[in-house]
PQR file with spaces between the fields and no chain letter, atoms N, CA, C, O and H, PARSE charges and radii, in Angstrom:
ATOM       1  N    UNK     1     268.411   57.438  167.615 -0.4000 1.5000
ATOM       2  CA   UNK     1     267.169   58.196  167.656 -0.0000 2.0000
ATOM       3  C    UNK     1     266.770   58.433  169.114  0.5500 1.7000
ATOM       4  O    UNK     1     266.912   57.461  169.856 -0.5500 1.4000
ATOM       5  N    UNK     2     266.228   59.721  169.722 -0.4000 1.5000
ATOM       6  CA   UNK     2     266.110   59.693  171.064 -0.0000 2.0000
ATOM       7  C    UNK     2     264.318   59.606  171.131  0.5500 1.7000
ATOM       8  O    UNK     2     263.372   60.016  170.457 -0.5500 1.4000
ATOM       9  H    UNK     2     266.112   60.510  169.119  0.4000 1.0000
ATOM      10  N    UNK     3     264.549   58.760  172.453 -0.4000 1.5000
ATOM      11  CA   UNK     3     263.180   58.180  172.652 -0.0000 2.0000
ATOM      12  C    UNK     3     262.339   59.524  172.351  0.5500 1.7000
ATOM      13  O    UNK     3     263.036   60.519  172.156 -0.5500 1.4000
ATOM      14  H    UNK     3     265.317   58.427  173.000  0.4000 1.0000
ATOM      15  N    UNK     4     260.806   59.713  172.279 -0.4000 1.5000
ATOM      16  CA   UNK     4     260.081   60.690  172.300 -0.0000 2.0000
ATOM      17  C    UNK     4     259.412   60.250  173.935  0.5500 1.7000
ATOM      18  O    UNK     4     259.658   59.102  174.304 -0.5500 1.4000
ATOM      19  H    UNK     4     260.239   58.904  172.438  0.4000 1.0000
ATOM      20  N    UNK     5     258.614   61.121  174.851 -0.4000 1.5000
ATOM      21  CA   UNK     5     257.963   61.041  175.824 -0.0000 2.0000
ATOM      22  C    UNK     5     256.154   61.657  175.830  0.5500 1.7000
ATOM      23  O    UNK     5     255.774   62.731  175.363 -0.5500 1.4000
ATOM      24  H    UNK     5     258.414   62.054  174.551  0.4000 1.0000
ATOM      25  N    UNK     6     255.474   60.816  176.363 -0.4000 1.5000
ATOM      26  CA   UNK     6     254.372   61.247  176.131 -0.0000 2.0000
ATOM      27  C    UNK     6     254.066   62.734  176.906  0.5500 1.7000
ATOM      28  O    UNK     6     254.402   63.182  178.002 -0.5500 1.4000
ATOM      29  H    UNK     6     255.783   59.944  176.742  0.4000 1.0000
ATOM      30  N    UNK     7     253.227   63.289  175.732 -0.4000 1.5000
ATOM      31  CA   UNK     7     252.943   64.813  176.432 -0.0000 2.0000
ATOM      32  C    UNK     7     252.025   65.255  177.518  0.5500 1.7000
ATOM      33  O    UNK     7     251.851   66.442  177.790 -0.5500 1.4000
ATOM      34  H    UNK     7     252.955   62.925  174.841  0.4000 1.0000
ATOM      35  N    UNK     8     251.276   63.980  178.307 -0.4000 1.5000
ATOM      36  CA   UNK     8     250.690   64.209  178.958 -0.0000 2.0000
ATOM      37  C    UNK     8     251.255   65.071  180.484  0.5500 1.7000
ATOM      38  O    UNK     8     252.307   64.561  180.869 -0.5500 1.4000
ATOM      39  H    UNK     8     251.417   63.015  178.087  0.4000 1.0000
ATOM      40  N    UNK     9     250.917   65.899  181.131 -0.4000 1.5000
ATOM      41  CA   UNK     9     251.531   66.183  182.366 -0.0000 2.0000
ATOM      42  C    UNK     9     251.367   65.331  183.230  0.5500 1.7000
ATOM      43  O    UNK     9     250.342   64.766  183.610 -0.5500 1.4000
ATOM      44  H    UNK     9     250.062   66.313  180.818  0.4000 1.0000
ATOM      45  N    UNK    10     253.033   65.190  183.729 -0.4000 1.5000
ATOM      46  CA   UNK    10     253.469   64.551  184.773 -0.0000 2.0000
ATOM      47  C    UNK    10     253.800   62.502  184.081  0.5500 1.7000
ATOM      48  O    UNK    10     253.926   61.549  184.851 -0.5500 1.4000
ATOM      49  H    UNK    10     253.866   65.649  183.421  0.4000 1.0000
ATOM      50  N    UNK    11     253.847   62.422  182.752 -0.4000 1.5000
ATOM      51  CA   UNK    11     253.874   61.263  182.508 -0.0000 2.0000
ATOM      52  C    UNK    11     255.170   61.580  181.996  0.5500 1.7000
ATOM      53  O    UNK    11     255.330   62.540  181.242 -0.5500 1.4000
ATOM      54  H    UNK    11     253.745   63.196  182.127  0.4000 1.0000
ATOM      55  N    UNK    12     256.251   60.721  182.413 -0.4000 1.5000
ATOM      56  CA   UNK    12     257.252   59.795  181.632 -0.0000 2.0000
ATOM      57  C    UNK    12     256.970   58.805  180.596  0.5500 1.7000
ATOM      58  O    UNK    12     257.648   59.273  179.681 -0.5500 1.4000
ATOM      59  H    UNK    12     256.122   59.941  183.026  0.4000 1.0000
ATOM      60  N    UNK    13     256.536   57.965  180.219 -0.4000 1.5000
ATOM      61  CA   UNK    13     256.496   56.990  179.726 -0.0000 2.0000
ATOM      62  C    UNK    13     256.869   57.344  178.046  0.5500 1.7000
ATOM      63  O    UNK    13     256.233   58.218  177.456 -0.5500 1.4000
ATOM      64  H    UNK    13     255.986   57.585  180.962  0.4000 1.0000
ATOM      65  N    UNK    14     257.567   56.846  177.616 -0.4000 1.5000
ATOM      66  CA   UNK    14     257.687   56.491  176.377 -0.0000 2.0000
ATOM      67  C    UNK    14     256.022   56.725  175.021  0.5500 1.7000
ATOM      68  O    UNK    14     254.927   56.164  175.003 -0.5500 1.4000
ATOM      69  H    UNK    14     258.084   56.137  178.096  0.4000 1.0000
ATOM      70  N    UNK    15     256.574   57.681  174.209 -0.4000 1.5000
ATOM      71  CA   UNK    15     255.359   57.959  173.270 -0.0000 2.0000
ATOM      72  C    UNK    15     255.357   56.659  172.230  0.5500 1.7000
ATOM      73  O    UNK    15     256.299   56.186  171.592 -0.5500 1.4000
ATOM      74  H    UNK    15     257.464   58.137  174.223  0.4000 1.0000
ATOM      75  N    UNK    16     253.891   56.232  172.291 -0.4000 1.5000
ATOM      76  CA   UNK    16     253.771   54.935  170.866 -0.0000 2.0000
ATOM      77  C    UNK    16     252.767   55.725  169.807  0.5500 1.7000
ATOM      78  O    UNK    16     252.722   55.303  168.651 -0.5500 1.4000
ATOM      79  H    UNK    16     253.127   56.616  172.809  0.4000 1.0000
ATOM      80  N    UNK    17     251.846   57.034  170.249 -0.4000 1.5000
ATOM      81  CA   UNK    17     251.188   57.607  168.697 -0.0000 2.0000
ATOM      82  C    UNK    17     251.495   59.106  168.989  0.5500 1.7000
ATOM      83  O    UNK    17     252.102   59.765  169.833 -0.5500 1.4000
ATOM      84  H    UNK    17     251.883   57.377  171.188  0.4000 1.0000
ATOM      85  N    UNK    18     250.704   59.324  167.765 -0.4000 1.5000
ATOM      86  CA   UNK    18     250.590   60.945  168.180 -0.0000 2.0000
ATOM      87  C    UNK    18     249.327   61.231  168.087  0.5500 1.7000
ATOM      88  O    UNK    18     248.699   60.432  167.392 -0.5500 1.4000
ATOM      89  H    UNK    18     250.211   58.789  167.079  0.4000 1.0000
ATOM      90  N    UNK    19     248.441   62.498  168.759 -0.4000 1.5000
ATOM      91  CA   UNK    19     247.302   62.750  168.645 -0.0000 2.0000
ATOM      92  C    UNK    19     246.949   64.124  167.520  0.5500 1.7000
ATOM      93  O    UNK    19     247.933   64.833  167.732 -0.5500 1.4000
ATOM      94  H    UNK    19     248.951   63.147  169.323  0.4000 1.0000
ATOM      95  N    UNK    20     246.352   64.646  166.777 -0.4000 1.5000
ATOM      96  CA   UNK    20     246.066   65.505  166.286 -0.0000 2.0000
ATOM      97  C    UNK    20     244.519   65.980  166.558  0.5500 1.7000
ATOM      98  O    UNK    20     243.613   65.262  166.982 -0.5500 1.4000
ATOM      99  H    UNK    20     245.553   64.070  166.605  0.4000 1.0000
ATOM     100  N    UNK    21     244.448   67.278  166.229 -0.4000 1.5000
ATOM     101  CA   UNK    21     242.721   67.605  166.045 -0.0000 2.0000
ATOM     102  C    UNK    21     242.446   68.374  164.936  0.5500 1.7000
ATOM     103  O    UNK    21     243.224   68.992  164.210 -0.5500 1.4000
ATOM     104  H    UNK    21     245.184   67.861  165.884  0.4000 1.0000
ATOM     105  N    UNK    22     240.816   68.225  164.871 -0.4000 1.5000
ATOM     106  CA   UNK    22     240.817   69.426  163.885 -0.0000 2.0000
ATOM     107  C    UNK    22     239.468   69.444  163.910  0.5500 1.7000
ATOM     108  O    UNK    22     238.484   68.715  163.786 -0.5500 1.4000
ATOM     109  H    UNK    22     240.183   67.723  165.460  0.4000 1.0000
ATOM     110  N    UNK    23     239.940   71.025  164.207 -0.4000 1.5000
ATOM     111  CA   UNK    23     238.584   71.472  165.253 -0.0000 2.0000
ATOM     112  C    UNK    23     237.230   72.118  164.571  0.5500 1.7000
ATOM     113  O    UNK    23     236.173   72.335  165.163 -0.5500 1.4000
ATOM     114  H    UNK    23     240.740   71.617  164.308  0.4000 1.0000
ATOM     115  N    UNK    24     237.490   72.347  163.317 -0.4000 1.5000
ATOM     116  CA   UNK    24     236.606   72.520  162.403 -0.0000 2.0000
ATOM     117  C    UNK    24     235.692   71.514  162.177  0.5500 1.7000
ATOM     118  O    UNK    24     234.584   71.931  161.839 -0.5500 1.4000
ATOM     119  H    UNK    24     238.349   72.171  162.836  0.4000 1.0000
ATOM     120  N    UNK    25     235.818   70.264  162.262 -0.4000 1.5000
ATOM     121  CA   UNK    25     235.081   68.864  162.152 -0.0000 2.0000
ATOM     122  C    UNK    25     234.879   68.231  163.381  0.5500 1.7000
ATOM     123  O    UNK    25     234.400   67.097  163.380 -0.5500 1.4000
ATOM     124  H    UNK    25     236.718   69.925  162.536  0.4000 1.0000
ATOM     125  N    UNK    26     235.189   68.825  164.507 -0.4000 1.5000
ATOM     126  CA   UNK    26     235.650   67.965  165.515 -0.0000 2.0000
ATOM     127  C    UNK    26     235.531   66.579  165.585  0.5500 1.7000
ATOM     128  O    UNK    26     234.828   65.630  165.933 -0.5500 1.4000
ATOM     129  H    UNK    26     235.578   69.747  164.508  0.4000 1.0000
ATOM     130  N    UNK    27     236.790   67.018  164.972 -0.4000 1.5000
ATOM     131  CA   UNK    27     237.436   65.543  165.056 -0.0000 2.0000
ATOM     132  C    UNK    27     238.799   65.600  165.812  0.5500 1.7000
ATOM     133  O    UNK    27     239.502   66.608  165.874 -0.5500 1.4000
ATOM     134  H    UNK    27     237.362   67.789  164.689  0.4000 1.0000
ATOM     135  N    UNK    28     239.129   64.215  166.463 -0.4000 1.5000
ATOM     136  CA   UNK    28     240.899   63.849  166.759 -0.0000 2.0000
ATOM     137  C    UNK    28     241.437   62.562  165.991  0.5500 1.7000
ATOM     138  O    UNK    28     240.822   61.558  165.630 -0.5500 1.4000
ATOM     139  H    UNK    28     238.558   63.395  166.412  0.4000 1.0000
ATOM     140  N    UNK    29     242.711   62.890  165.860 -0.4000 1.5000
ATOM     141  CA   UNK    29     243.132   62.057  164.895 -0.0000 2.0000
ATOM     142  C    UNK    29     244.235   61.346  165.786  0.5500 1.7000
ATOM     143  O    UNK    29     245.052   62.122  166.282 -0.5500 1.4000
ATOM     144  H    UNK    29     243.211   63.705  166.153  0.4000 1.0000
ATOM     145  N    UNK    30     244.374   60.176  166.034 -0.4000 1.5000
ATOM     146  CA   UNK    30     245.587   59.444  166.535 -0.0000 2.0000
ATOM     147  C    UNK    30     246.054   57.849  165.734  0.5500 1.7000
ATOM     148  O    UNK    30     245.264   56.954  165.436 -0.5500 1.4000
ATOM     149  H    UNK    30     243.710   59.545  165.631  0.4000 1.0000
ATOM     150  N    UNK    31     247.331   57.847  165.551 -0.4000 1.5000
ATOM     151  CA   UNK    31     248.234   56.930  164.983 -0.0000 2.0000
ATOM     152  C    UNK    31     249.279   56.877  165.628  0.5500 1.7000
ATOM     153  O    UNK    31     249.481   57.204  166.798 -0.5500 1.4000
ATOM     154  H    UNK    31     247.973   58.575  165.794  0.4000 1.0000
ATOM     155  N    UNK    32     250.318   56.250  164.482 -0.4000 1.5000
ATOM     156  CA   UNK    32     251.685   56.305  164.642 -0.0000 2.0000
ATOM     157  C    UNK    32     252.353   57.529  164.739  0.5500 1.7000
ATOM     158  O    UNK    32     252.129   58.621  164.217 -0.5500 1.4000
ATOM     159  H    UNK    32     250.154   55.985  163.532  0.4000 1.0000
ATOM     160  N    UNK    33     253.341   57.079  165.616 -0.4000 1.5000
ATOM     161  CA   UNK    33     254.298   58.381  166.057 -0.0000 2.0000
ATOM     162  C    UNK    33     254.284   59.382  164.310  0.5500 1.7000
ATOM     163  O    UNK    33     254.032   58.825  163.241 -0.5500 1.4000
ATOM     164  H    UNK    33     253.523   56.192  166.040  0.4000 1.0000
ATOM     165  N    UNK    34     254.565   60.659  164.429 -0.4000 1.5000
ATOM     166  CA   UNK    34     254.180   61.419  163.704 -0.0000 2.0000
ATOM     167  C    UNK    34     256.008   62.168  163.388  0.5500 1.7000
ATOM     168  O    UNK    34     257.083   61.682  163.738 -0.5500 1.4000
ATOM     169  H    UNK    34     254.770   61.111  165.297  0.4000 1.0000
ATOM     170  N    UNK    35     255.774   63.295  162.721 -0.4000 1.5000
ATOM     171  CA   UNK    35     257.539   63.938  163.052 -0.0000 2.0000
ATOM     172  C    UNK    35     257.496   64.776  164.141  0.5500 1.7000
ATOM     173  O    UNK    35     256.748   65.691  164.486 -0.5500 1.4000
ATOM     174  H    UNK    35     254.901   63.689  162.437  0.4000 1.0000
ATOM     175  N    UNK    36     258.505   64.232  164.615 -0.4000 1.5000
ATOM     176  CA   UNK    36     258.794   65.606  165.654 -0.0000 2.0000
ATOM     177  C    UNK    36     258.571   66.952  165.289  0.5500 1.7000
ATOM     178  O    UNK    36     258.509   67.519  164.198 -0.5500 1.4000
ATOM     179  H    UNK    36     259.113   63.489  164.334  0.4000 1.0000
ATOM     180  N    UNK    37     258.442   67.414  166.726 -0.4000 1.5000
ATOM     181  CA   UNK    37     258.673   68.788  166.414 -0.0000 2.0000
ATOM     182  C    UNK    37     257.145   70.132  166.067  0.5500 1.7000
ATOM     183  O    UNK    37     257.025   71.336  166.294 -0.5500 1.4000
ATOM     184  H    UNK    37     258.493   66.953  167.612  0.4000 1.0000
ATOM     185  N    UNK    38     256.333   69.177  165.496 -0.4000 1.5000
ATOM     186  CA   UNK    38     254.633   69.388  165.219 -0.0000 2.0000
ATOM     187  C    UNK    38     254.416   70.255  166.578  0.5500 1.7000
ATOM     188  O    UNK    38     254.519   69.732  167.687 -0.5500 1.4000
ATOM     189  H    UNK    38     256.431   68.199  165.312  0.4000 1.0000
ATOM     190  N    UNK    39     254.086   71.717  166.376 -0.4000 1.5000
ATOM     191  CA   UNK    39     253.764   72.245  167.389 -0.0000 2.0000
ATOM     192  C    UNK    39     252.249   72.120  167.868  0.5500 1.7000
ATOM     193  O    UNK    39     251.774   72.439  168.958 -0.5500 1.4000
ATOM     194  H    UNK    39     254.002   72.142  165.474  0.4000 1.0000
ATOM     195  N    UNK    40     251.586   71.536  166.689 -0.4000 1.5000
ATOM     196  CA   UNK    40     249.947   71.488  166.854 -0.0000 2.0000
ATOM     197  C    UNK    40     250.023   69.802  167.150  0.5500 1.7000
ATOM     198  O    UNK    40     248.872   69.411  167.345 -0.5500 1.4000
ATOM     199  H    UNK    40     251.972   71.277  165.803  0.4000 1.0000
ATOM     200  N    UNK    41     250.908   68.792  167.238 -0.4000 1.5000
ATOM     201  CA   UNK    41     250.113   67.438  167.800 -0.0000 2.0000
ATOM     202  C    UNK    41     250.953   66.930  169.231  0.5500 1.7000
ATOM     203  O    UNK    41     252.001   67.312  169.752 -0.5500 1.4000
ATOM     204  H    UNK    41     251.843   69.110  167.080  0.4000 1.0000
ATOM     205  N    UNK    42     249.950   65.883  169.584 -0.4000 1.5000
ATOM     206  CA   UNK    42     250.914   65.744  171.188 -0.0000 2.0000
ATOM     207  C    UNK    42     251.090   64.249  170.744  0.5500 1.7000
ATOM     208  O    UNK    42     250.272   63.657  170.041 -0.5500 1.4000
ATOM     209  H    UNK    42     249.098   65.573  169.161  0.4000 1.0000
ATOM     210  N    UNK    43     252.761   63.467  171.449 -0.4000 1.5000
ATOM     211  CA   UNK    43     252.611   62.336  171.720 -0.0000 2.0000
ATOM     212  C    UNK    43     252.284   61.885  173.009  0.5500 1.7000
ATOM     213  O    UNK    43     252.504   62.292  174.149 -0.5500 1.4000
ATOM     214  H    UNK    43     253.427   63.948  172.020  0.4000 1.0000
ATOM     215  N    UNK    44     251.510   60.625  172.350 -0.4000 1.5000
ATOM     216  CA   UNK    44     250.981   59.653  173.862 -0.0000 2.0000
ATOM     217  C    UNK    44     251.586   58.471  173.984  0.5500 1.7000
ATOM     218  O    UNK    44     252.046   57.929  172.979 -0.5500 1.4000
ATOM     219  H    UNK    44     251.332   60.293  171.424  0.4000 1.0000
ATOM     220  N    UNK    45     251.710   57.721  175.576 -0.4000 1.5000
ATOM     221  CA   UNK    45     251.905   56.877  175.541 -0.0000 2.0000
ATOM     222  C    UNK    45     251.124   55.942  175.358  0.5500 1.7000
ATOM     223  O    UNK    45     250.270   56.382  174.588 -0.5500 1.4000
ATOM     224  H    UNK    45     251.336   58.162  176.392  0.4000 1.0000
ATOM     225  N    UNK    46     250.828   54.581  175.681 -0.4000 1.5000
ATOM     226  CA   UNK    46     250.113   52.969  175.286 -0.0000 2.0000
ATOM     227  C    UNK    46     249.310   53.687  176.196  0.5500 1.7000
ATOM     228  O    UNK    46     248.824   54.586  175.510 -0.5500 1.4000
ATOM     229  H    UNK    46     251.522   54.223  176.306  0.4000 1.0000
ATOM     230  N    UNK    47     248.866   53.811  177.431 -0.4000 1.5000
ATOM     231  CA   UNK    47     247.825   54.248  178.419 -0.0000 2.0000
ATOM     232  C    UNK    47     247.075   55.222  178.303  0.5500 1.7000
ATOM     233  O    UNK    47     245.872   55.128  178.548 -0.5500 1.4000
ATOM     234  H    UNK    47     249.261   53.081  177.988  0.4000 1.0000
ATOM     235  N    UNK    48     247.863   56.762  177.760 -0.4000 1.5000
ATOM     236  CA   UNK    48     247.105   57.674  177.617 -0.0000 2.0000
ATOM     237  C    UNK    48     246.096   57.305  175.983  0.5500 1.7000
ATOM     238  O    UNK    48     244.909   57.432  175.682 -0.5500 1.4000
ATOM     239  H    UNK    48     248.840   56.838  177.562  0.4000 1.0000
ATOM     240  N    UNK    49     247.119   56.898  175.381 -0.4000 1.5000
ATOM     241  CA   UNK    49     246.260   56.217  173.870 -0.0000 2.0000
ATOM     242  C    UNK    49     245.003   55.495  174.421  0.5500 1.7000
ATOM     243  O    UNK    49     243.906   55.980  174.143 -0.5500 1.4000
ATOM     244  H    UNK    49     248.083   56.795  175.627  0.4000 1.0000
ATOM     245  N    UNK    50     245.061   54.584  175.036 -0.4000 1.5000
ATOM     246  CA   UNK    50     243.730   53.465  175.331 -0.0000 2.0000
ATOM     247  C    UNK    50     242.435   54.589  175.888  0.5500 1.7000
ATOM     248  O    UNK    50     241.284   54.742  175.480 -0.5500 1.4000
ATOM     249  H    UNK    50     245.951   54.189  175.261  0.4000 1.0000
ATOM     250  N    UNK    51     243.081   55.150  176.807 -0.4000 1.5000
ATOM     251  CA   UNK    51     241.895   55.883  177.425 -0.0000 2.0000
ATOM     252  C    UNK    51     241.431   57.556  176.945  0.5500 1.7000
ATOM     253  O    UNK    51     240.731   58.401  177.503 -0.5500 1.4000
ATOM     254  H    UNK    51     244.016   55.026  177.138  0.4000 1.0000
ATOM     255  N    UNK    52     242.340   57.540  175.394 -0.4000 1.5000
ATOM     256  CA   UNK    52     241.980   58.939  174.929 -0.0000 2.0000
ATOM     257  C    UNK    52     239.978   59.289  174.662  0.5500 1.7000
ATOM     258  O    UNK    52     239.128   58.507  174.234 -0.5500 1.4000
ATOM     259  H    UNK    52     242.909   56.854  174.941  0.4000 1.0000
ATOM     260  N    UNK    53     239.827   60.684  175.106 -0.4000 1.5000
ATOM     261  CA   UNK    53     238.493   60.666  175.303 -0.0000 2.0000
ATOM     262  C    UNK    53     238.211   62.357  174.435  0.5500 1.7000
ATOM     263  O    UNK    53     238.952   63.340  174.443 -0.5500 1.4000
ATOM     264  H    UNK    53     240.517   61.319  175.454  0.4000 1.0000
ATOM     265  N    UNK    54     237.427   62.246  174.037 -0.4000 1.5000
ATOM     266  CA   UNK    54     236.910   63.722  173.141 -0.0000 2.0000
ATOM     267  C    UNK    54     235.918   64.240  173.884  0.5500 1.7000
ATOM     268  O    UNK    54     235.398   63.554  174.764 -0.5500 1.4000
ATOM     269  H    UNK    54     236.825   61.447  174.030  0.4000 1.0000
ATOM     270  N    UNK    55     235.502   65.572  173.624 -0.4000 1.5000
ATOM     271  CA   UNK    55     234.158   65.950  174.082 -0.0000 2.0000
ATOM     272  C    UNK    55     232.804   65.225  173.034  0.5500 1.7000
ATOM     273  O    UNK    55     232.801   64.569  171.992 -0.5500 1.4000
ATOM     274  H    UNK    55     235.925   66.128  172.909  0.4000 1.0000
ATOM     275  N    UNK    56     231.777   65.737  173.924 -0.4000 1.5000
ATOM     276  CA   UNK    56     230.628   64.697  173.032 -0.0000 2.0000
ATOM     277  C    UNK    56     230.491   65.678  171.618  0.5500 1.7000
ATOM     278  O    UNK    56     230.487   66.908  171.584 -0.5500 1.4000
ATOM     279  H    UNK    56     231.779   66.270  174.770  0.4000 1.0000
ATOM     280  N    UNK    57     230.408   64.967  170.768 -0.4000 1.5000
ATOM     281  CA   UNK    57     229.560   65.161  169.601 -0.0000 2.0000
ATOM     282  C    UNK    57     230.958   65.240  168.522  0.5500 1.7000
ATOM     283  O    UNK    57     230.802   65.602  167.356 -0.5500 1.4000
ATOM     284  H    UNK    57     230.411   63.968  170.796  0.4000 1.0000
ATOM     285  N    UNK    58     232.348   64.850  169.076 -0.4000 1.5000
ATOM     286  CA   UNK    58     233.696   64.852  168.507 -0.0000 2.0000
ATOM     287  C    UNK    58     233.368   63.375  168.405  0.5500 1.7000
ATOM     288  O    UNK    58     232.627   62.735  169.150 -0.5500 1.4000
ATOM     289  H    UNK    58     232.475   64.556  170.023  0.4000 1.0000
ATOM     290  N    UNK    59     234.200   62.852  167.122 -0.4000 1.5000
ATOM     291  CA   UNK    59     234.596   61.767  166.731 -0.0000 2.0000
ATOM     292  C    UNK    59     235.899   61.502  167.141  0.5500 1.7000
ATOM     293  O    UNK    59     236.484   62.560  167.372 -0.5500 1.4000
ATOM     294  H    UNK    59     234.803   63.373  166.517  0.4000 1.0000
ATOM     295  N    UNK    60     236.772   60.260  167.372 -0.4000 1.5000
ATOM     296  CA   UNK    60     238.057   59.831  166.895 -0.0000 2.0000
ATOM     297  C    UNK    60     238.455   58.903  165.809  0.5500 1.7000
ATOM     298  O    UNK    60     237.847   57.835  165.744 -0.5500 1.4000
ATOM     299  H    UNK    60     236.296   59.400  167.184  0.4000 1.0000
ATOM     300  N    UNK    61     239.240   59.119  165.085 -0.4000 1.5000
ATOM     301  CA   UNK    61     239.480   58.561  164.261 -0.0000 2.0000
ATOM     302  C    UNK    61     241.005   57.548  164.436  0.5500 1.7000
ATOM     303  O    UNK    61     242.056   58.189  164.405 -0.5500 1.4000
ATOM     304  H    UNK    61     239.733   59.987  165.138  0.4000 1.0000
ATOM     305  N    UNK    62     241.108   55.935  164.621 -0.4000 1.5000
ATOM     306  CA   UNK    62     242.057   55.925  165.581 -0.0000 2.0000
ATOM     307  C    UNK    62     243.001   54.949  164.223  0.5500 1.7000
ATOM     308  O    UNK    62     242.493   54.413  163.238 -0.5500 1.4000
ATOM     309  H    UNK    62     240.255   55.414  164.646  0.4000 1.0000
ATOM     310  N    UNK    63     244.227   54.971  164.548 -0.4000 1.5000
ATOM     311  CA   UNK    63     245.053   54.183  162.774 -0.0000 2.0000
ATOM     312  C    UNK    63     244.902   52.671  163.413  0.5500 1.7000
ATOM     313  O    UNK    63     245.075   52.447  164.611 -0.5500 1.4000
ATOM     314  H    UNK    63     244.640   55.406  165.349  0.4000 1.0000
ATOM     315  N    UNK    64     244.589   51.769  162.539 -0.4000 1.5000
ATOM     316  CA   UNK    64     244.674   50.537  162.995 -0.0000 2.0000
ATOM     317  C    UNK    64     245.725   49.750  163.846  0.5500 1.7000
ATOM     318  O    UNK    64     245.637   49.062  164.863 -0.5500 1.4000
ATOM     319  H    UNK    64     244.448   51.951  161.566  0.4000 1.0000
ATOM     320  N    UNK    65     246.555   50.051  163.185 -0.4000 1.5000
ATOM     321  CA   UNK    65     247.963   49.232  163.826 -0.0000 2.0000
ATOM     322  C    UNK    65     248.550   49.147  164.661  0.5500 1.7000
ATOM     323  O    UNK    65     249.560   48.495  164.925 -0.5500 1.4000
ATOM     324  H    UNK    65     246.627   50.610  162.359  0.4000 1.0000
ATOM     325  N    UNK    66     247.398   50.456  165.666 -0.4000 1.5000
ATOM     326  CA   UNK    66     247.651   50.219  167.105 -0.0000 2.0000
ATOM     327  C    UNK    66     246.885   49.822  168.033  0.5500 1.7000
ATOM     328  O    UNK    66     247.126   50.021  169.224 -0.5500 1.4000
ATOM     329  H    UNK    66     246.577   50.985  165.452  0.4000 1.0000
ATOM     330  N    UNK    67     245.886   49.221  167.601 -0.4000 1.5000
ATOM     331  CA   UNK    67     244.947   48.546  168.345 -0.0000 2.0000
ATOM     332  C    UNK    67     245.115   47.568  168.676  0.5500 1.7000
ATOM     333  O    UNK    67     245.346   46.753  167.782 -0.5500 1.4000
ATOM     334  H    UNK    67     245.691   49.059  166.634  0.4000 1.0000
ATOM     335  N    UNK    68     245.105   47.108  169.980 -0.4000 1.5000
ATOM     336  CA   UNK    68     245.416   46.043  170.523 -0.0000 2.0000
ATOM     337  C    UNK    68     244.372   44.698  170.535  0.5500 1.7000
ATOM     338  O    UNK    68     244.717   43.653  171.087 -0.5500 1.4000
ATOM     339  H    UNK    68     244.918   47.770  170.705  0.4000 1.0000
């Protein structure tokens, strides 16, 4: 399986979720790595995950099992 990389610019690091939105509710959605290939979600790495941030009045909704 080839590693995935987080989509942030200019990051290497290895992806551990994926992020989704949906912008009708604003909401973002992040978990476990997702399938490839999803032209609408990005993967993140452990860092960009911890410090993911929404605009105000957006929720996140985050999957347990990656909370540290």
């Amino acid at each position: 399986m080839q590693t995935r990389l987080c989509s942030k610019v200019g990051c290497a690091r290895e992806a551990v979720a994926t992020l989704t939105y949906d912008y009708a509710d604003q909401m973002a959605a992040v978990g476990p790595l997702g399938p490839a290939g999803n032209p609408h979600a990005h993967d993140l790495c452990q860092i960009h995950y911890e410090r993911l941030s929404v605009p105000r009045g957006w929720m996140i909704v985050r999957h347990e099992t990656l909370q540290s």
